[in-house]
C-alpha positions as CSV (number, residue, x, y, z in Angstrom):
1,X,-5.7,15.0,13.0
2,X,-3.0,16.5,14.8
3,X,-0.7,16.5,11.3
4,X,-3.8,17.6,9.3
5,X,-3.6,21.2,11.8
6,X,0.0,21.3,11.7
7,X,0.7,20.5,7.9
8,X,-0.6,23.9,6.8
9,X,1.9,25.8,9.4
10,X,5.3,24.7,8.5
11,X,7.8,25.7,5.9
12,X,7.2,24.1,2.7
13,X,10.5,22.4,2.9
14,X,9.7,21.0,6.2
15,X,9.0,17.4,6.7
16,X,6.6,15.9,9.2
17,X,5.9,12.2,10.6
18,X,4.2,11.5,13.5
19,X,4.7,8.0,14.9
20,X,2.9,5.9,17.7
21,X,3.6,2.7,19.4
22,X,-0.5,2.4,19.7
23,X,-3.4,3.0,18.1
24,X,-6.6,3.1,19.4
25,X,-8.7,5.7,16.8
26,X,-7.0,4.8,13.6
27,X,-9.3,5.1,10.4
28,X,-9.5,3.0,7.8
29,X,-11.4,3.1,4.1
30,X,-15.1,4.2,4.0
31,X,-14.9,4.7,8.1
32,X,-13.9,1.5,9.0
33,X,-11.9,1.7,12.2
34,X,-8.4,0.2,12.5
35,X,-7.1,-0.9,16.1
36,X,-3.6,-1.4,17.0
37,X,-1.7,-2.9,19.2
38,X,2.0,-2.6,20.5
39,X,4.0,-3.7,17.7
40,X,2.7,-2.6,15.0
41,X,4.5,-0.1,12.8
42,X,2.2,3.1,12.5
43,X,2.3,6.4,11.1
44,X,1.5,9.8,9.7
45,X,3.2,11.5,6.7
46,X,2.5,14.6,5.1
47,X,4.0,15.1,2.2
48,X,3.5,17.9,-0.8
49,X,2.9,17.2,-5.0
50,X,2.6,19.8,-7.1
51,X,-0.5,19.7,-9.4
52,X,0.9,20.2,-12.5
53,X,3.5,16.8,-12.1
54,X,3.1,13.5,-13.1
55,X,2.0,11.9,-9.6
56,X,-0.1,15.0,-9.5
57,X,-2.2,14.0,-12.5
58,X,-2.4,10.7,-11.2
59,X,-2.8,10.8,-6.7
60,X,-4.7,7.2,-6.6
61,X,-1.4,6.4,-7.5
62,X,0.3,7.6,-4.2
63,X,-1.8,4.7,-2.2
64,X,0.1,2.2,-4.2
65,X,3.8,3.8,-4.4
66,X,3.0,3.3,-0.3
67,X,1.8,-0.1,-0.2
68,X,5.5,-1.3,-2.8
69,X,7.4,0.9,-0.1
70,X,6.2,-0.6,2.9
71,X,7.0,-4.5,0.9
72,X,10.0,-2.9,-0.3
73,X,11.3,-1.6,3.0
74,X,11.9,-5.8,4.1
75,X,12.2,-7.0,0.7
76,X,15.2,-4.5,-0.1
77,X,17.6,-5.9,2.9
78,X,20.2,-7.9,1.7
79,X,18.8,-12.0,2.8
80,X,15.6,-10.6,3.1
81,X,14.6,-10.5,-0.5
82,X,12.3,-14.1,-0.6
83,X,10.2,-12.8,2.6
84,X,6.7,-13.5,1.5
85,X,5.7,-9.9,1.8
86,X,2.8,-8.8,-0.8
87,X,0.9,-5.6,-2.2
88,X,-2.7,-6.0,-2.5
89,X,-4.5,-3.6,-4.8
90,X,-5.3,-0.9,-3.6
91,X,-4.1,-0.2,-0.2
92,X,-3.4,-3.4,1.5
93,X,0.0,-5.5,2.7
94,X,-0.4,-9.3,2.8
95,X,1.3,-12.5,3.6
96,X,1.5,-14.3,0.2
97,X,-2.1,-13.6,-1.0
98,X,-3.1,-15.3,2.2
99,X,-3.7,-12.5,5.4
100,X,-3.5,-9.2,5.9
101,X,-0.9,-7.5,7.7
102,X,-1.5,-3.6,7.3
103,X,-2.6,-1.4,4.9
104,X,-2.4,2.2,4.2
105,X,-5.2,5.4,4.0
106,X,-4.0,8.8,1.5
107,X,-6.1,11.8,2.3
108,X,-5.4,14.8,-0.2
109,X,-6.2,18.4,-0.1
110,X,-5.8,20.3,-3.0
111,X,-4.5,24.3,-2.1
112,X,-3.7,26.3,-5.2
113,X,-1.5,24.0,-7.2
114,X,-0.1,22.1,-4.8
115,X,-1.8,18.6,-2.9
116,X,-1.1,18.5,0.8
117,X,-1.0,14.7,1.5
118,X,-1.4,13.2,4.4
119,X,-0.2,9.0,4.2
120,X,-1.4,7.1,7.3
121,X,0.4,3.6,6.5
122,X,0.8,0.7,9.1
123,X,2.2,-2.9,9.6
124,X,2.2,-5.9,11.8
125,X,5.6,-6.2,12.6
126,X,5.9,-7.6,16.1
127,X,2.4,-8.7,17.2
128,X,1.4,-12.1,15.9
129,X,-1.7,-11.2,17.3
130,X,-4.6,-10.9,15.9
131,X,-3.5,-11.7,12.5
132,X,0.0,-12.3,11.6
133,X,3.7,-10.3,11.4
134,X,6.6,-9.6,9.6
135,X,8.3,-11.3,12.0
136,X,6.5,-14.4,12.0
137,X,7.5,-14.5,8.4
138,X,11.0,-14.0,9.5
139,X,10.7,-17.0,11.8
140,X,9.2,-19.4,9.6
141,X,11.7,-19.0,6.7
142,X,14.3,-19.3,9.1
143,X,13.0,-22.9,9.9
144,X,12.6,-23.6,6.5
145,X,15.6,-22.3,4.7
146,X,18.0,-23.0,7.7
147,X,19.0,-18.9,8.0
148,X,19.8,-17.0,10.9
149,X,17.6,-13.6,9.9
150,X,17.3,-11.1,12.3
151,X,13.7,-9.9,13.8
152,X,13.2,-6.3,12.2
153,X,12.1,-2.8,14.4
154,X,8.8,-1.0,13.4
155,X,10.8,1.9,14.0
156,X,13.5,0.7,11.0
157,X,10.9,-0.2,9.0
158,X,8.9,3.1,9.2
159,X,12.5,4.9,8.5
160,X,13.3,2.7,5.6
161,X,9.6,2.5,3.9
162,X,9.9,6.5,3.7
163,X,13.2,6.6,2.2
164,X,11.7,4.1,-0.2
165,X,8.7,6.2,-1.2
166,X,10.7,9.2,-1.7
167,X,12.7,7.3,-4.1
168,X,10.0,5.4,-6.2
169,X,7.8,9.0,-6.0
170,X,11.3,10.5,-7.8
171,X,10.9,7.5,-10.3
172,X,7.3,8.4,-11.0
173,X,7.7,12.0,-11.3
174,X,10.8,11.5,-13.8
175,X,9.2,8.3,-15.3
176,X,5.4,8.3,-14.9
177,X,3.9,4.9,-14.1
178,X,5.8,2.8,-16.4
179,X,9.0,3.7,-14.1
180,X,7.3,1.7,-11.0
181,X,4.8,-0.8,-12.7
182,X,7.6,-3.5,-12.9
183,X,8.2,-3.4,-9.6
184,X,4.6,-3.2,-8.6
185,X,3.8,-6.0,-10.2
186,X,7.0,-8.6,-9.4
187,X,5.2,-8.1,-5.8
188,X,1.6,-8.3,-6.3
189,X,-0.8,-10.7,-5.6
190,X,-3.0,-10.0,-8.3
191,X,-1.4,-12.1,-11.5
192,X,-3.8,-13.6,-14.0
193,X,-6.6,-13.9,-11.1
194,X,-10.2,-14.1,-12.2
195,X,-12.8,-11.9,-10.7
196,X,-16.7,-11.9,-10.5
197,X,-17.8,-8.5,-11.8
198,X,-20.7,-6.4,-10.6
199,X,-22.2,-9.3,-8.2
200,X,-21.2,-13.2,-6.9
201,X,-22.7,-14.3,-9.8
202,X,-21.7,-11.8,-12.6
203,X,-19.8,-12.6,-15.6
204,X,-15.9,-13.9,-15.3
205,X,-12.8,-11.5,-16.0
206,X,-9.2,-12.0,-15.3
207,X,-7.0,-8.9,-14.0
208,X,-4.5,-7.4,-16.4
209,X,-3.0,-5.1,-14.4
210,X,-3.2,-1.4,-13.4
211,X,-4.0,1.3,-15.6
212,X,-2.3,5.0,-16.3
213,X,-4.1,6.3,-13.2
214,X,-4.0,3.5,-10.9
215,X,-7.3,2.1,-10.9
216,X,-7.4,-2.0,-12.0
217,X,-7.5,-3.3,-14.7
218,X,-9.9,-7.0,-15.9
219,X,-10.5,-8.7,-19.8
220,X,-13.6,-9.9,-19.7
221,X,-14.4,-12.2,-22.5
222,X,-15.7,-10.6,-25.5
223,X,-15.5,-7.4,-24.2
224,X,-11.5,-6.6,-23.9
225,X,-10.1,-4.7,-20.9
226,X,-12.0,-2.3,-19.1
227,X,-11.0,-0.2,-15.6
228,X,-12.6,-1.1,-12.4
229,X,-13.1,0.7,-9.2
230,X,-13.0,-1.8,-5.5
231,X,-16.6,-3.3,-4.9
232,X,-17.5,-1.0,-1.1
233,X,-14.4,-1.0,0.8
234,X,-11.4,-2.8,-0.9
235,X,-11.2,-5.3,-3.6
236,X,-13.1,-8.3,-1.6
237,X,-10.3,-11.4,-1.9
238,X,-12.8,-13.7,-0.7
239,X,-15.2,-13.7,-2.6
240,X,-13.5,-12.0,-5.5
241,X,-15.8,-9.2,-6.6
242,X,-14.9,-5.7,-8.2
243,X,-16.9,-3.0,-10.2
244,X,-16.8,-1.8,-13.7
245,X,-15.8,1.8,-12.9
């Protein structure tokens, strides 16, 4: 909120991030509420994409060019690179395909021809608790690989997820979604999964992948691929339901 009254204020050149060690109001999809501890890595960041671009004909996209940073920002360090870290389509980080460790919430506003977005992202990196952390992953490939790898800052890891995004943002503007697919999808969770459509006991499909505007992809039998939109909140991974959109 404080960003959202700021945003409109500054020079247009002007970045802005606010960072806190603790969350206690954080909002997450549909209202839910996300709480934080200390440890996590959380933040606002308000960036600016004009209309008339390719991200700017495509904003769902922005969610996911978030969600690779945030993976990318451990999984780009040199002895890093085989950290399970995963993207979960939409908006969500996991371990493997396993648990949840953060996620991320876009809000745009549209002035004139430009979109004033405002990126809340954040990750376990530090607090085991109540879930699971980037450096518990960190630990446990240590035991099993025999490496010495560092534990990892949220503060480093909020710096290098932004520098990320405003490179793979470059990419899509130059590029359009065919420049960050690849990379999407080498750390997704989502390959040749099947999914119940419109209830527990609808009809089979198998994801394909993400479409031209980022929504998801599925083939269901006889009826070739079609676009769907997350069942409620977020895709539901446990019980494996989505929505024809």
């Amino acid at each position: 909120s404080l960003i959202g009254r700021l945003m409109l204020d500054l020079p247009e050149e002007m970045g802005l991030i606010a960072v806190a060690v603790r969350q206690t109001q954080g909002k997450g999809r549909g209202g839910n509420v996300w709480l934080s501890p200390v440890g996590c890595a959380l933040s606002t960041l308000h960036i600016t994409i004009p209309l008339h671009s390719n991200l700017g004909q495509r904003i769902p996209f922005i969610q996911h060019l978030v969600s690779l940073a945030v993976v990318e920002s451990v999984r780009s360090i040199p002895g890093y690179e085989d950290i399970e870290l995963r993207v979960k389509w939409p908006n969500d980080i996991y371990y493997s395909d396993l648990m949840k460790l953060g996620g991320v919430l876009v809000n745009s506003t549209l002035i004139e021809t430009t979109f004033h977005i405002l990126i809340g992202f954040g990750f376990n990196v530090n607090n085991s608790n109540p879930t699971i952390c980037i450096n518990d992953l960190i630990t446990k490939f240590n035991k099993e690989e025999g490496t010495k790898l560092k534990p990892l800052t949220a503060d480093c890891l909020i710096a290098r997820t932004v520098t990320v995004l405003e490179r793979l943002i470059d990419i899509f503007q130059e590029k359009g979604p065919n420049g960050i697919l690849p990379r999407y999808y080498k750390y997704w969770v989502h390959s040749g999964k099947q999914v119940r459509l419109h209830s527990e006991d609808g009809p089979t499909a198998w994801i394909v992948g993400i479409d031209d505007y980022g929504y998801l992809q599925v083939h269901e039998e006889g009826k070739g691929i079609e676009s769907v939109h997350p069942d409620g909140n977020s895709f539901d991974m446990l019980r494996n339901l989505i929505v024809p959109k």
